[in-house]
Structures are given as C-alpha cells and as structure tokens.
C-alpha positions as CSV (number, residue, x, y, z in Angstrom):
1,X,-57.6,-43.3,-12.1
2,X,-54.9,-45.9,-10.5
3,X,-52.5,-45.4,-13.2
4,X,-52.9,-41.4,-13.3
5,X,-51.9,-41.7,-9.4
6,X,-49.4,-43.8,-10.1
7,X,-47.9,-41.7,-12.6
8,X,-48.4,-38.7,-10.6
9,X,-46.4,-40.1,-7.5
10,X,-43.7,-41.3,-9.8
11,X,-43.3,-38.1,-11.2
12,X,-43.2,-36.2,-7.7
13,X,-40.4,-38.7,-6.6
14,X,-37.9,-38.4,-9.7
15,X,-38.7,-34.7,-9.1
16,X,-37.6,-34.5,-5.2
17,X,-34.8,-36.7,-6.0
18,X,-33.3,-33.8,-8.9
19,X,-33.9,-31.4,-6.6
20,X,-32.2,-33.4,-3.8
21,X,-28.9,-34.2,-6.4
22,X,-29.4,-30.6,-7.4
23,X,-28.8,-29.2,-4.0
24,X,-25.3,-30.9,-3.6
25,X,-24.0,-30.2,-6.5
26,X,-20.8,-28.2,-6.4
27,X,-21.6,-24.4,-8.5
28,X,-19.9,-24.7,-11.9
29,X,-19.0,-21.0,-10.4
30,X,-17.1,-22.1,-7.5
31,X,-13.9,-20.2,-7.3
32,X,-12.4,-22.4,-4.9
33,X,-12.6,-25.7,-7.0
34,X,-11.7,-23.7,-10.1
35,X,-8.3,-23.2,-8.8
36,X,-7.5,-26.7,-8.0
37,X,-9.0,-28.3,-11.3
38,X,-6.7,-26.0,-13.6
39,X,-4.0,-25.8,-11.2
40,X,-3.8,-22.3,-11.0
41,X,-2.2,-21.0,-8.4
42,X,-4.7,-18.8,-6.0
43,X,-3.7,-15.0,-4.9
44,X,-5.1,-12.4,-2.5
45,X,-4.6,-9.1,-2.3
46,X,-5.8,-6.3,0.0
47,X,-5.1,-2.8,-0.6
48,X,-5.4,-0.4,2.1
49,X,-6.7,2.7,-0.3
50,X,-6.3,3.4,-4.2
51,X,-4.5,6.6,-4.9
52,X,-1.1,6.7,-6.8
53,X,1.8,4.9,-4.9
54,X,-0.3,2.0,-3.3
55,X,-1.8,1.4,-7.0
56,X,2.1,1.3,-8.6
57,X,2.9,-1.2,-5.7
58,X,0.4,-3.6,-6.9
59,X,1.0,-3.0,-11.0
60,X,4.5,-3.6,-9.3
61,X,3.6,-6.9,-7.8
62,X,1.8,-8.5,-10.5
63,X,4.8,-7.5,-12.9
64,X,7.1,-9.3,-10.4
65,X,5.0,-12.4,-10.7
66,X,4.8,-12.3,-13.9
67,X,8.4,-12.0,-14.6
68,X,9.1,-15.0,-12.3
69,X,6.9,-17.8,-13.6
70,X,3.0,-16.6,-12.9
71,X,1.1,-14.0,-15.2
72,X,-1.8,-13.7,-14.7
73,X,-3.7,-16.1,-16.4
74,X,-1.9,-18.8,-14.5
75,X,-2.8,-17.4,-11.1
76,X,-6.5,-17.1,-9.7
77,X,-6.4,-13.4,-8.2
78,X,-9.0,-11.9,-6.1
79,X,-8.6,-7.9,-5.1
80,X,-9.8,-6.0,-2.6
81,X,-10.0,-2.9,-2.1
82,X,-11.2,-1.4,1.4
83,X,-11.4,3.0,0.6
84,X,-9.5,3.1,3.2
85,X,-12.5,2.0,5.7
86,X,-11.3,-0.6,8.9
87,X,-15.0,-2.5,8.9
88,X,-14.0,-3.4,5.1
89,X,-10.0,-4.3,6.2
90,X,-11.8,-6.3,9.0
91,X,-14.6,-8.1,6.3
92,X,-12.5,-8.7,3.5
93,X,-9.5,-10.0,5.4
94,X,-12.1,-12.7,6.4
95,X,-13.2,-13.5,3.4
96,X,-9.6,-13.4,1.5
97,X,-8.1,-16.2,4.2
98,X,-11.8,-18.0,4.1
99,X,-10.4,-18.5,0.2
100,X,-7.2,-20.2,1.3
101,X,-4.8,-18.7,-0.8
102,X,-1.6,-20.2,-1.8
103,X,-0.3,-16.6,-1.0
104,X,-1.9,-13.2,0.4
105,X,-0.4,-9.6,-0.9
106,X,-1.3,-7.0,1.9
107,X,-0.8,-3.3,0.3
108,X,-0.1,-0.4,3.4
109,X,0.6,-1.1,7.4
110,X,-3.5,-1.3,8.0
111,X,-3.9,-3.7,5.4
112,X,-1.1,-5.9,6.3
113,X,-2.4,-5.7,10.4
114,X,-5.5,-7.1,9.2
115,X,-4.6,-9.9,7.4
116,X,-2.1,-10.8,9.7
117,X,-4.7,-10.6,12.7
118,X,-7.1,-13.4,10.7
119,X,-4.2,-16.0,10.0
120,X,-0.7,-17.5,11.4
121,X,-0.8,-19.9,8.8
122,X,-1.4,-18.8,5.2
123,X,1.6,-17.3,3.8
124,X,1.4,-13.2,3.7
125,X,3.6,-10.9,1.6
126,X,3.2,-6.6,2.2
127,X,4.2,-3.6,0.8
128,X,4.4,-0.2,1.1
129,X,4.6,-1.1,4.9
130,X,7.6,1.2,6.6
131,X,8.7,-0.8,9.8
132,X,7.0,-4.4,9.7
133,X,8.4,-5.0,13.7
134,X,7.2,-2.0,14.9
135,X,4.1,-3.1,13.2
136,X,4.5,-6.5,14.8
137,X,4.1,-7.8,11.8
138,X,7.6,-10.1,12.2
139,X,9.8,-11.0,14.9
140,X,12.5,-9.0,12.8
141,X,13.3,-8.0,9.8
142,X,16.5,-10.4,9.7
143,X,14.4,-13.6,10.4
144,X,10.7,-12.8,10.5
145,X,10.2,-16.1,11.8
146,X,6.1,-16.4,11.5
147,X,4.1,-16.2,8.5
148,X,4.8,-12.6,7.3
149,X,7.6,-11.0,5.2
150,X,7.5,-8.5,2.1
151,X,9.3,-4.9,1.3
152,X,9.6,-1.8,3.1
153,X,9.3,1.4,2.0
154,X,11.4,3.0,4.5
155,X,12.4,6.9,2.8
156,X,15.7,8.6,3.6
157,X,14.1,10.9,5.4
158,X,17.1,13.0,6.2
159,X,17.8,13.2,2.6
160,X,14.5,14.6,2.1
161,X,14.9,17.3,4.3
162,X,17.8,18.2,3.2
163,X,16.5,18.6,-0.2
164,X,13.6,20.4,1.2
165,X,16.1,22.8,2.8
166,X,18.7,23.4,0.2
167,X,15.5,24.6,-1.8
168,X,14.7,26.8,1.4
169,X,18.1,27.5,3.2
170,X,17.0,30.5,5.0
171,X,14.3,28.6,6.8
172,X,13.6,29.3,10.2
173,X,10.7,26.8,10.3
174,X,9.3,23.7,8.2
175,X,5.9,22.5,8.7
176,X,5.5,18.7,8.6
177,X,2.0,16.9,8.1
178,X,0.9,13.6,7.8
179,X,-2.7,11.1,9.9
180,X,-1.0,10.7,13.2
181,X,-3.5,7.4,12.8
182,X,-0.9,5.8,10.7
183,X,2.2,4.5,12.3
184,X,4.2,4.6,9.1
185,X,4.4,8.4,8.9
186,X,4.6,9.0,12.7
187,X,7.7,7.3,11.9
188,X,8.8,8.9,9.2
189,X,7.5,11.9,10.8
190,X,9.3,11.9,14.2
191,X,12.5,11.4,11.6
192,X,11.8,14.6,10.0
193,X,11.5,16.5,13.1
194,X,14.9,15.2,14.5
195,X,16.4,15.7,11.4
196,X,15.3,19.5,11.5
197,X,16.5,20.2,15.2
198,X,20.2,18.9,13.8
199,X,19.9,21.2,11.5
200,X,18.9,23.8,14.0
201,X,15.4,24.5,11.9
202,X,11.8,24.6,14.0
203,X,9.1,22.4,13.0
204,X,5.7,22.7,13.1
205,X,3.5,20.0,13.0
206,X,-0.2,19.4,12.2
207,X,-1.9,16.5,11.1
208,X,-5.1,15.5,10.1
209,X,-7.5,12.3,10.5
210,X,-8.9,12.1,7.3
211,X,-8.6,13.4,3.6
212,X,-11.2,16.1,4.0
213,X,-8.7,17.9,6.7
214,X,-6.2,18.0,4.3
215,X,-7.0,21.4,3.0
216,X,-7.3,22.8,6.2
217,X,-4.0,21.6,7.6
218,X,-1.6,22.6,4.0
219,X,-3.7,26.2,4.5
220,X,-2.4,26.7,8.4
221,X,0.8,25.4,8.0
222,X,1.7,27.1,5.1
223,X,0.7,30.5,7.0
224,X,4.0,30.5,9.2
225,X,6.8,28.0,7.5
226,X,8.7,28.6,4.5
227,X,8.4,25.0,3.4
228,X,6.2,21.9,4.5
229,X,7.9,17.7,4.6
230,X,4.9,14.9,3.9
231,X,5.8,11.6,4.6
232,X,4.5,8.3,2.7
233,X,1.2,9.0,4.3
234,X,-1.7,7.2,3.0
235,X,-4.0,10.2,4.1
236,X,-2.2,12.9,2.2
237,X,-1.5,11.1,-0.9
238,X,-5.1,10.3,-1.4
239,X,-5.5,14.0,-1.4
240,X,-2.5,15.0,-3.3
241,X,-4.2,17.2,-5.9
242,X,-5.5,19.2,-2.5
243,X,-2.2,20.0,-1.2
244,X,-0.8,20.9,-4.9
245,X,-3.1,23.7,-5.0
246,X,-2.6,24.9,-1.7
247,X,1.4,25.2,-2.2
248,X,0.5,27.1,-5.6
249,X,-1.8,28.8,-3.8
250,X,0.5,30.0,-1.1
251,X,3.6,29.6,-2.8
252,X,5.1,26.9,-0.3
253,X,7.1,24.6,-1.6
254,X,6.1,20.6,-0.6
255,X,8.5,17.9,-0.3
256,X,7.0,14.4,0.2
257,X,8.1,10.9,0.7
258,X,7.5,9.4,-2.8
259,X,7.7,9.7,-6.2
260,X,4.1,9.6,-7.0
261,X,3.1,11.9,-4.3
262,X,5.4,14.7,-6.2
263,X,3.9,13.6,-9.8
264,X,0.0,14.7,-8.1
265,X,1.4,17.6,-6.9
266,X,4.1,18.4,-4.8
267,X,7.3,19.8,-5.8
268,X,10.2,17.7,-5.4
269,X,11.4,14.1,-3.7
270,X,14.2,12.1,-3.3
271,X,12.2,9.1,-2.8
272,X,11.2,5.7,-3.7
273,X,9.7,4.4,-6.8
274,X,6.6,2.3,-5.9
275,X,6.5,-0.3,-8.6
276,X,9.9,-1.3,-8.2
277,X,9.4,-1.9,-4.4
278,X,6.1,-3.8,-5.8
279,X,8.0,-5.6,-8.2
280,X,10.3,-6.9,-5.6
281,X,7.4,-8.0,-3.4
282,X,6.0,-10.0,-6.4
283,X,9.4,-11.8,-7.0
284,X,9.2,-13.1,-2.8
285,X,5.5,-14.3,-3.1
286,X,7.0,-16.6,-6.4
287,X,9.3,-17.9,-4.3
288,X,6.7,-18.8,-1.9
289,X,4.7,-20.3,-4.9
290,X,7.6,-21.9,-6.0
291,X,8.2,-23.8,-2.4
292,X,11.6,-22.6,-2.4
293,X,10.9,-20.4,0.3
294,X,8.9,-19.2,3.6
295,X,7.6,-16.3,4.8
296,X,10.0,-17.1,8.3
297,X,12.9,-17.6,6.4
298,X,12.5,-14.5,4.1
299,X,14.1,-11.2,5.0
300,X,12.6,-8.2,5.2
301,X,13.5,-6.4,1.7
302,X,14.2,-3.1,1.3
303,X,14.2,0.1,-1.6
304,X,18.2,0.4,-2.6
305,X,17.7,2.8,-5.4
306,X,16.0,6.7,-4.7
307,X,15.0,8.7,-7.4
308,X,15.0,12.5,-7.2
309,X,12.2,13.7,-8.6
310,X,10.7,17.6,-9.4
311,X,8.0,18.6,-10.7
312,X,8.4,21.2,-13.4
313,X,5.2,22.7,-13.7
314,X,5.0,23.2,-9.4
315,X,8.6,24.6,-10.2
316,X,7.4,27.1,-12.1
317,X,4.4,28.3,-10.4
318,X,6.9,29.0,-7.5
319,X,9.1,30.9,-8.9
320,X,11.5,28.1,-8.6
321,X,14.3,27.3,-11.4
322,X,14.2,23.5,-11.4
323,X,17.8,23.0,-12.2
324,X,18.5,24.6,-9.3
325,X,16.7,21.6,-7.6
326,X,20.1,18.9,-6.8
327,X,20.1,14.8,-5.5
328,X,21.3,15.3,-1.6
329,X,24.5,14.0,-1.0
C-alpha cells in the first residue's frame, strides 16, 4: 500500500509539472514568432470594401512587392477585409497593429483613418485614398512628416465631364451621385459641380448612404438630366451592376471616376487604372521594407497616366456609336 501511494503521488507531480511546462509553451501556430524565425518580412492590409477597383489596388500592391524584392512567400501577409462596416475598421485595425507589422497597407480613406487612429508608429502605406491632408492623414503631401504616405487616386474630374458632355452637348442638366459619407467623392463631387457651372450646365445632385439606395437615386436622377458623373465612390461601385441597368433602363448615359467602375457598368471614363496606382503603392512599402525609406520622408504619389475607357456593349444599348466616344483634350 506505501509504494502504491508513492507511485501514485509521483505520478500526479510529473503530471502537474507537463501541464505546468505545457502551459508556457509558445503555440507551434504562433504567427508572430513565425515571422521572426524565417525572417519573413510581416504585412497588413485593410481593405475598406471588396468590389472591383479597391480589389485591383491590392492585386496591384502585392504585384509591386513582388516586383521589388518580396513575393509572397517571403512576406507574412494578413488581410482584412471589413464589408465596408466601421465596428470591423475599428476591430481589425486593433488587431492588424496588435501584430506589429513591419508595414501596414490601408485600401480606401475609411480604412486608412482607422489604421492611422490605432498607431503613430508602425509604418502605413494607402491607396485609393483621394486627398490624404484633407484626410489628415499627412501633414502634406510634399513631406508627410508622420508615419503615413502612399498614392492618391485623385481623377481629372474636369476631364471627365467633359467627356461626359461631348457625349451629351445639348445638356441642360447632369445629375451627379456619390455617399456624401465619404470625403473622397464629396471631393471629387464638389469638382464636378464647379466644373459644370463653367460650363454653364445645371447639376443635380443626390446621394445615397448605403448600396441599397443606389437604385433609388440612378432612378430619380435619371428622370430629369440627360447624363449622370459618379465619382470614385466606394458606395456606388459596390453597386455597379445596379446603376448599369438603370442607365440601360433609362437610356442615360454614366460616366464614373474609374476604369473598373465603367467595366461593371457604366459607359465611359477617362480615369485611372487601379492596379497600377496599387502597384505603385507596393513599390513605397519595399522601400520601407528595404530601410531605404520612411513614411515622413515619402511623398505623396500620384496616377500620371489616364486611360479612356467605353464600354461597348452600354454603347450599344444607348444608341451610342462608340467611336464617336474621344480622350478629352
């Protein structure tokens, strides 16, 4: 009977002392320590919403990467993704800086507000952001001078509408809708709207707060203007096949702010090509990588090369010979 107790309390001490070792044992799982044992290099990302033009800036981005020393199996990436919801911006910003990236990727104004709200420190790149000072994102975009930098995608706006009118030059009035919610296309949309009154055209403008006014909005305006302008407006583009078969519908023709807003169903753009402004965004954060370069020492970068785009199929349920459609001077 002694030695059975004695067996049995030996037994129960190796036992609590696995347990005990167990217990502070660092996961196998642990993404944190992954990075630093095989010395990849760790990257966060937080896109606003998917839908075309936000997804081509990040296939943009990680092709930038890539082409400057980081593919992606020698970088550690974590993506998030927050529909477009601000408790998810707010919850996945924590837990993307938590993670202590060696650099963060915010996609749309939102996203890049949020990040940029949870850390001064940890270097942040954006895209698809249109004014990053009016944002307060930098100090300016010369010499951003904190801990944010990246790529605009400031459109030229006055181009647009003057594609929007040579396809409409009897125009007495242009509708223009965008989320009034998102200070990019108040911008861009104030632009629009001085850009008309120069060219002595009325504008009408409704806007809506979320992807299920969409319909709604296309369907009024498109009652009393002979042509509608959509900025690079989160809201809208999420809902692009919506306002495609309202302009069929109604026979309006739609110009919008970029490229892959026209290819889900507008008609025609002079705008800027998303993965190209991503790819430029991916080149800055290898820089950072690199340690050649800061995020206060990085100028803001900018689209230099516009793309007029039409699509042929809207063309043709308008009525509208595409070759007709011309790049504005």
């Amino acid at each position: 009977m002694k030695m059975k107790k004695w067996t049995r309390a030996t037994l129960l001490a190796v036992c609590l002392l696995s347990i005990s070792a167990c217990g502070n044992a660092t996961p196998a799982s642990d993404s944190s320590n992954a990075a630093a044992d095989d010395g990849k290099k760790k990257v966060g990302v937080l896109q606003l919403v998917a839908h075309a033009s936000l997804d081509a800036s990040y296939e943009g981005f990680l092709e930038g990467l890539a082409e400057n020393g980081y593919p992606e199996d020698k970088i550690q990436l974590d993506y998030q993704n927050a529909q477009n919801d601000q408790a998810n911006l707010k919850s996945m910003s924590e837990k993307l800086v938590k993670a202590k990236p060696d650099v963060l990727l915010a996609i749309a104004t939102p996203a890049a507000q949020a990040l940029a709200n949870e850390t001064k420190d940890l270097p942040i790149t954006v895209t698809a952001v249109t004014d990053l000072a009016g944002a307060k994102l930098v100090a300016s975009n010369e010499k951003p001078g904190g801990n944010v930098t990246g790529t605009t995608d400031w459109a030229p706006v006055e181009k647009q509408i003057d594609l929007l009118l040579s396809i409409v030059p009897d125009a007495k009035t242009i509708g223009i809708a965008y989320n009034a919610g998102e200070t990019n296309s108040k911008i861009q949309a104030d632009a629009a709207e001085k850009a008309l009154k120069k060219a002595g055209v009325n504008a009408k403008v409704l806007t809506a707060n979320t992807t299920n006014d969409v319909q709604q909005v296309m369907t009024s305006l498109a009652k009393d203007v002979e042509g509608i302008y959509i900025p690079t407006d989160n809201t809208f583009a999420t809902a692009a096949p919506v306002v495609g078969d309202v302009a069929k519908q109604t026979k309006t023709p739609v110009i919008t702010g970029s490229v892959e807003q026209v290819e889900g169903g507008a008609l025609a753009t002079y705008g800027i090509d998303y993965k190209s402004l991503g790819k430029l965004t991916g080149k800055m954060a290898a820089e950072i990588l690199d340690g050649k370069n800061t995020p206060a020492d990085m100028p803001v970068q900018s689209a230099t090369d516009f793309t007029l785009v039409v699509n042929d199929e809207m063309a043709q349920a308008l009525g509208i010979d595409k070759d007709t459609i011309k790049q504005p001077k």
